[in-house]
C-alpha positions as CSV (number, residue, x, y, z in Angstrom):
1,X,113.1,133.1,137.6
2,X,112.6,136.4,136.3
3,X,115.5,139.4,137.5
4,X,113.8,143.2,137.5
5,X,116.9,145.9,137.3
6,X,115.4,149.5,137.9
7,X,117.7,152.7,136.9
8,X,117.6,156.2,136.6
9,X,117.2,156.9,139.8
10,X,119.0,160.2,141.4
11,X,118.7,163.8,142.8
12,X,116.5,166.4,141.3
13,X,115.5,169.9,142.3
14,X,111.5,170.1,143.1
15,X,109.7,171.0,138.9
16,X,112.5,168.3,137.5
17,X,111.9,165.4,135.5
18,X,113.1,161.8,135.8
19,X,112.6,158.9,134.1
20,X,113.0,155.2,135.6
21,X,113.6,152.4,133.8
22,X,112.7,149.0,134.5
23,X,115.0,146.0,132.4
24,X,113.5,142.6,132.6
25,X,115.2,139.0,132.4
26,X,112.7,137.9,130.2
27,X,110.1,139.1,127.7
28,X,107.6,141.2,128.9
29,X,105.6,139.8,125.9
30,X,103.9,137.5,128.9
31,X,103.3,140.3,131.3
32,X,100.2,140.4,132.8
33,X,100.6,143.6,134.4
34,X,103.5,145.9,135.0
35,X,103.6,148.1,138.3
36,X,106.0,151.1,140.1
37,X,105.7,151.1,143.6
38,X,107.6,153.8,146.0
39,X,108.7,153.4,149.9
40,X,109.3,156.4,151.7
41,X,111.0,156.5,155.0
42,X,108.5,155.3,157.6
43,X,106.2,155.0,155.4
44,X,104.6,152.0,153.7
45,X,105.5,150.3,149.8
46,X,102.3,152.1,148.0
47,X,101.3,151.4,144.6
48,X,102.9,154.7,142.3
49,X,101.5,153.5,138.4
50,X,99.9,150.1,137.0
51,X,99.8,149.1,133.4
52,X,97.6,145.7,132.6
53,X,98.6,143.5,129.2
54,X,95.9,145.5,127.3
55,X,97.6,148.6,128.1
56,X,95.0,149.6,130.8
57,X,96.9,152.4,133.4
58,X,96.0,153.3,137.0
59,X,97.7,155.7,139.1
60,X,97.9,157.2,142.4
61,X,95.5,160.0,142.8
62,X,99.3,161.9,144.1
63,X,100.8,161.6,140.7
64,X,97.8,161.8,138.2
65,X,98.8,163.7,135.7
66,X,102.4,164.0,136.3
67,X,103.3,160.5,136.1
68,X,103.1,158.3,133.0
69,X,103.8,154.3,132.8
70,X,104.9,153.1,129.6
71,X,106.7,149.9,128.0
72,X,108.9,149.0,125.6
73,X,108.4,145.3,124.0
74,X,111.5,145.2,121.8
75,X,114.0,146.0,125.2
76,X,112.1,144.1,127.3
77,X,111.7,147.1,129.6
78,X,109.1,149.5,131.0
79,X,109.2,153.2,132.7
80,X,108.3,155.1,134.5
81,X,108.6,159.2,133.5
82,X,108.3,161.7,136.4
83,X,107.6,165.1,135.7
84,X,107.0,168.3,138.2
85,X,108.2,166.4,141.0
86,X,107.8,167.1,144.2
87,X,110.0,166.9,147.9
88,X,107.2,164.3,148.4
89,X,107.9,162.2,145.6
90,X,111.2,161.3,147.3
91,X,111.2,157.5,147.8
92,X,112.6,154.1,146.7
93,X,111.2,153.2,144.5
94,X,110.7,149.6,143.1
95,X,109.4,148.1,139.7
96,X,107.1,145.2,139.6
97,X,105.8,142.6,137.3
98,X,103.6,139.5,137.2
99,X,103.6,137.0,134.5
100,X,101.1,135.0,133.0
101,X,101.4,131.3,134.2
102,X,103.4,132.2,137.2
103,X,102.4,132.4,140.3
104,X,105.6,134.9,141.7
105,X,105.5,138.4,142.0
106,X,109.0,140.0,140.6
107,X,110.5,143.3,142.1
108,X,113.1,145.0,141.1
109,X,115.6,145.9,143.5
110,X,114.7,149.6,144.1
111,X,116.4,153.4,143.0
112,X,116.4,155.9,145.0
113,X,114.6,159.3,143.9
114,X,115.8,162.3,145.8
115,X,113.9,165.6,145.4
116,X,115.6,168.3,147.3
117,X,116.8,171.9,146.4
């Protein structure tokens, strides 16, 4: 069993920054791929940013460019940095992970990301 615990979560005027972090239970040495996924209200869990073991990223076309998934072996935890957000950024959102020889899916258990003025 693997435990996901996202942070960094909060409230942030539209143009802010965040950065979420995502501390696993267990190395992410045997990750096969890493994901952030966001929920809005009413709306359906949509894939946000991917990152594959051999460091291959995919995005949603909505944050290209303002978005960036990244890892950190050592701490055993990825991220995900938000920049120019937007009021339609605002979302829980929820890390992910799969590991090599498992067959579960791990999720985090979401942060809230507010982006109001």
């Amino acid at each position: 069993q693997v435990q996901l615990v996202e942070s960094g979560g909060g409230l942030v005027q539209p143009g802010g920054s965040l950065r979420l972090s995502c501390a696993a239970s267990r190395s992410i040495d045997y990750i096969y791929a890493m994901g952030w996924y966001r929920q809005a209200p009413g709306k359906q869990r949509e894939l946000v940013a991917r990152m594959t073991s051999d460091g291959s990223t995919n995005y949603a076309d909505s944050v290209k460019g303002r978005f960036t998934i990244s890892r950190d072996n050592a701490k055993n935890t990825f991220y995900l940095e938000m920049n120019s957000l937007k009021p339609e950024d605002t979302a829980d959102y929820y890390c992910n992970a799969d590991y090599y020889g498992d067959i579960r899916q791990y999720w985090g258990q979401g942060t809230q990301v507010t982006v109001s003025s």
